[in-house]
N, C-alpha and C positions, 0 to 999 in steps of 0.2 A: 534755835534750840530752846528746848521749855526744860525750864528746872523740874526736880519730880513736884506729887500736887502740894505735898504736904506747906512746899514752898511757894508755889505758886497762888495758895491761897494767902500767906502770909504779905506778898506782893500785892493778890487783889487788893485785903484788907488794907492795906495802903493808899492801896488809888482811890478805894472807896472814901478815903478819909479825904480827899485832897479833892474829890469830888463833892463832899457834904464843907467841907471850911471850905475851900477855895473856889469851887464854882468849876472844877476841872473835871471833865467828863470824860475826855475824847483818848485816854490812855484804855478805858475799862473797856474797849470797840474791840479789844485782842486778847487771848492771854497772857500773861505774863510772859514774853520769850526774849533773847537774844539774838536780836539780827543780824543775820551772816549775810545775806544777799538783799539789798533795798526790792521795794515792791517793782515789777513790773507786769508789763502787757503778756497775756498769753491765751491765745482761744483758747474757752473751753474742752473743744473737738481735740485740741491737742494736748490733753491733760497726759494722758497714756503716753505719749512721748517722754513729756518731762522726766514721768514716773522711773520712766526708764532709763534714764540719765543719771537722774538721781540714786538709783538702786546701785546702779554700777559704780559710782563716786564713791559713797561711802565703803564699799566693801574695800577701801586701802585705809580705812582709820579705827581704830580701838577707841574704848570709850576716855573723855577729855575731862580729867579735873578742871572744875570751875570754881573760885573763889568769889561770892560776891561780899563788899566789905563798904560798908557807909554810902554815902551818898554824894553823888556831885550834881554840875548843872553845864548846859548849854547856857548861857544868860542871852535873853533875858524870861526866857520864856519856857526853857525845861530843864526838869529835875528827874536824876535819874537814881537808880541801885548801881553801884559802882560794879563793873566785874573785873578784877585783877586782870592784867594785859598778860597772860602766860604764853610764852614761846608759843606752845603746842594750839594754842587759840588763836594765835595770830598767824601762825599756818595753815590752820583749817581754813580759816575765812578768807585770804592771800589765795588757797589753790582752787577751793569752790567757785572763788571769783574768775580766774582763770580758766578753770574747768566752763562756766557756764559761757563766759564768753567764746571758745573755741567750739563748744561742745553745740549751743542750742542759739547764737549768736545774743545773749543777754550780757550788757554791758551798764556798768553805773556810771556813769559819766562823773557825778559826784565825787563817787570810791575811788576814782584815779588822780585829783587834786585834794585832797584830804587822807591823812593819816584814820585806819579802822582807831573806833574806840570801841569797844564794847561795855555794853549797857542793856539796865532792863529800865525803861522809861514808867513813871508814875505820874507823871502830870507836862502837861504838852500843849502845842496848838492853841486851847483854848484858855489857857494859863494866862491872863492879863498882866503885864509888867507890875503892876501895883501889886496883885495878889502872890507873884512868881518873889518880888522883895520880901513879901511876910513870910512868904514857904520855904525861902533860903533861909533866913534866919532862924525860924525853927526847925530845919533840917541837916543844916549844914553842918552839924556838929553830934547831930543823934547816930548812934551805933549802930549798926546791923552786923551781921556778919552770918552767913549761909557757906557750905563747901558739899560739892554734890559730883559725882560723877556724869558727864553728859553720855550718855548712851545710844543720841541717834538725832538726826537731823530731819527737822517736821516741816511739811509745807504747810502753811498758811493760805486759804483763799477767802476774797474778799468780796461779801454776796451783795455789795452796795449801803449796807450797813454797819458791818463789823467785819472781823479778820475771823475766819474757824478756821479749828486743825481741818484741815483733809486726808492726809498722807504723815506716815512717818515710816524713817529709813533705816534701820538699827544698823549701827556699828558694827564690823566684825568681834568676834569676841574670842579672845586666844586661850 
């Protein structure tokens, strides 16, 4: 899910920052989104499939107050925009994941021994433990706070360099 731009620029300018002091590059490959389904494999050729999967999912969800509020971390190596764990976000992301596994047979092996957090990642990957110490300490206590309506659920595709939007799914709207 991608916040609207107004915020999503707010976000860039983030990574950008942690890209220029911290030497962290590998966040700014995406827009700023919140990940409901980990990446996976999918031909091309079947993109129209997906599409259509996904069209059909969303039309049983209304659009999802988001809250994002400060910042935490993975340690040792990522720092993220915190997104408040709302009931209704932990069920979108719970039935999506169920949905695609039954539906297109997409499964995270991950998502199934690990609790969802949701997050929007600012610095990652190439985050060196030394530099991830200096950027917790000056973030771990810095304020943010964003609250946005989510209004539809975006695919992401990955052309070998970066993640671009390709698709987006709107919400029903009541």
């Amino acid at each position: 899910m991608l916040p609207p731009q107004s915020i999503q620029a707010a976000i860039a300018d983030i990574q950008s920052y942690f890209s220029d002091r911290y030497d962290s590059r590998a966040a700014l490959r995406s827009p700023p989104h919140i990940t409901l389904q980990a990446p996976f494999a999918w031909l091309p050729d079947n993109i129209a499939t997906l599409q259509q999967h996904l069209e059909a999912f969303v039309h049983n969800y209304t659009a999802i107050p988001i809250t994002l509020d400060g910042f935490a971390a993975f340690a040792p190596r990522v720092i993220y925009v915190d997104v408040v764990k709302s009931p209704t976000l932990i069920a979108l992301q719970a039935d999506l994941a169920k949905y695609m596994e039954t539906t297109v047979g997409v499964v995270d092996p991950k998502g199934r021994s690990r609790p969802f957090t949701p997050h929007m990642t600012v610095a990652f990957r190439d985050l060196t433990r030394q530099n991830f110490k200096a950027a917790w300490e000056e973030f771990k206590e810095r304020s943010l706070h964003f609250e946005f309506a989510a209004n539809c659920l975006t695919l992401l595709l990955h052309d070998g360099q970066q993640w671009n939007i390709h698709s987006e799914f709107p919400f029903n709207s009541l």
